[in-house]
C-alpha positions as a Markdown table, in Angstrom:
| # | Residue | x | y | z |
|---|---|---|---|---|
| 1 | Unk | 0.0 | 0.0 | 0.0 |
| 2 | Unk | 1.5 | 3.3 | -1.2 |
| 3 | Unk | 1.6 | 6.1 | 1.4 |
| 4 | Unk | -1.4 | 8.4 | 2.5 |
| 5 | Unk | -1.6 | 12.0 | 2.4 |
| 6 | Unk | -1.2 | 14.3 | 5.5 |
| 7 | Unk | -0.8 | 17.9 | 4.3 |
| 8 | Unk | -1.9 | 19.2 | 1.2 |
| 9 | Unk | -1.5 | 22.6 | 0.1 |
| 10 | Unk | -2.5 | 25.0 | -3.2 |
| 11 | Unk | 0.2 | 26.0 | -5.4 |
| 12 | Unk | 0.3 | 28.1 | -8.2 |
| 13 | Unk | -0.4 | 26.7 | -11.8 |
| 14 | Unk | -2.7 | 24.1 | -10.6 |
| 15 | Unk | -0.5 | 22.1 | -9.0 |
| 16 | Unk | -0.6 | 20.7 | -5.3 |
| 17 | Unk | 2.1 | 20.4 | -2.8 |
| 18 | Unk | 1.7 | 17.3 | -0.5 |
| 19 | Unk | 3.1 | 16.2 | 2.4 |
| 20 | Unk | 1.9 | 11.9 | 3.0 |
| 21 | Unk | 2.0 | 10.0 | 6.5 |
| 22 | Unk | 5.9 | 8.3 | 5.3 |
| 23 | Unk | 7.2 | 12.1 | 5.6 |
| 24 | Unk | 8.0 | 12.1 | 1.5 |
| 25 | Unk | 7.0 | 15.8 | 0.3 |
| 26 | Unk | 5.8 | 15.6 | -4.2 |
| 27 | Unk | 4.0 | 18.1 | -6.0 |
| 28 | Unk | 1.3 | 16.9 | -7.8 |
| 29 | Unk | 0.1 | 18.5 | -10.9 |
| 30 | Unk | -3.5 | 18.5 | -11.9 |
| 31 | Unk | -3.6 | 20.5 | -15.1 |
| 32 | Unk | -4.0 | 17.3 | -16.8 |
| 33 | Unk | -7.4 | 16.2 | -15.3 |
| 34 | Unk | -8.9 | 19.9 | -15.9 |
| 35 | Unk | -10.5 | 18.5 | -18.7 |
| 36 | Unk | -12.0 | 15.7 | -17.7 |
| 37 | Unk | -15.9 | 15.7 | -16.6 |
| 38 | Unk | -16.0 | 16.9 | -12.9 |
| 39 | Unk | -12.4 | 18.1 | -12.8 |
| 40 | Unk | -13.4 | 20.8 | -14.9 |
| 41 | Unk | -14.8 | 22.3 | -11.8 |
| 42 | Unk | -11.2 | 23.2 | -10.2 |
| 43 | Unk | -10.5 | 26.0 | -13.5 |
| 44 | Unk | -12.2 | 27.6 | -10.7 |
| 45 | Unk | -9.4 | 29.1 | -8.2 |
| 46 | Unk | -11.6 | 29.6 | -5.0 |
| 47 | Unk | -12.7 | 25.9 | -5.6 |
| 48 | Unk | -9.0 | 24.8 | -6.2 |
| 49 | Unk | -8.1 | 26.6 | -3.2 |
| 50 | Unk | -10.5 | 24.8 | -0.9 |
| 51 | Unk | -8.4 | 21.7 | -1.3 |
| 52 | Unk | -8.0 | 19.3 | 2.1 |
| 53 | Unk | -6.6 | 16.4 | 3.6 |
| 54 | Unk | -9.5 | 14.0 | 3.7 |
| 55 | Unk | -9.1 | 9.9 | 5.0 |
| 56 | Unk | -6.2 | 9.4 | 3.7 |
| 57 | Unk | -6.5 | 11.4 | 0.4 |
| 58 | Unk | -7.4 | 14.8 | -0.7 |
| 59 | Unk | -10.9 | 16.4 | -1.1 |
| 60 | Unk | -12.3 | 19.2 | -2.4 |
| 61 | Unk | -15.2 | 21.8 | -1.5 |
| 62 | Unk | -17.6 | 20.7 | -4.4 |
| 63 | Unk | -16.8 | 16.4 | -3.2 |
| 64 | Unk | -14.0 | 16.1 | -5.8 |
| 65 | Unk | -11.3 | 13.2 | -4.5 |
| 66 | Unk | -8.4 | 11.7 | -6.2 |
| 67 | Unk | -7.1 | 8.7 | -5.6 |
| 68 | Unk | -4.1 | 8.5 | -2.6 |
| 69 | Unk | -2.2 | 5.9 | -4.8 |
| 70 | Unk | -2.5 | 8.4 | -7.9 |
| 71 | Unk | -1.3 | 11.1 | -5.8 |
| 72 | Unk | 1.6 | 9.7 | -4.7 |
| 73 | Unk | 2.9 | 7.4 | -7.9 |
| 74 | Unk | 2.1 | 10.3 | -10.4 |
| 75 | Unk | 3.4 | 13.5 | -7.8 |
| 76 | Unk | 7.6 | 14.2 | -8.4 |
């Protein structure tokens, strides 16, 4: 099982900073899923913003969650 997240926090340019539960710090980027259905949503940047740490994974205001294993095997 690949690690969890602990801290996440907005950056610039769409992309996330995150901190998971192993003590490993990536940055994730999520320009690539703005296109797709829901995703979409988080052009918005109050909506990106409102990102946070949620069982393990990330979550955002409007219910959008990604995946903790695609958060940490596609972050650098």
């Amino acid at each position: 099982m690949n690690p969890r997240i602990k801290e996440v926090y907005p950056l610039e340019d769409y992309q996330l900073s995150l901190v998971f539960n192993n003590g490993e710090q990536k940055i994730f980027d999520v320009k690539p899923y703005l296109n797709k259905g829901i995703f979409s949503e988080l052009k918005n940047p109050e909506l990106f913003k409102s990102v946070r740490p949620f069982l393990g994974s990330i979550i955002w205001d409007n219910e959008i969650d990604l995946c903790p294993d695609t958060l940490y095997l596609e972050s650098k």
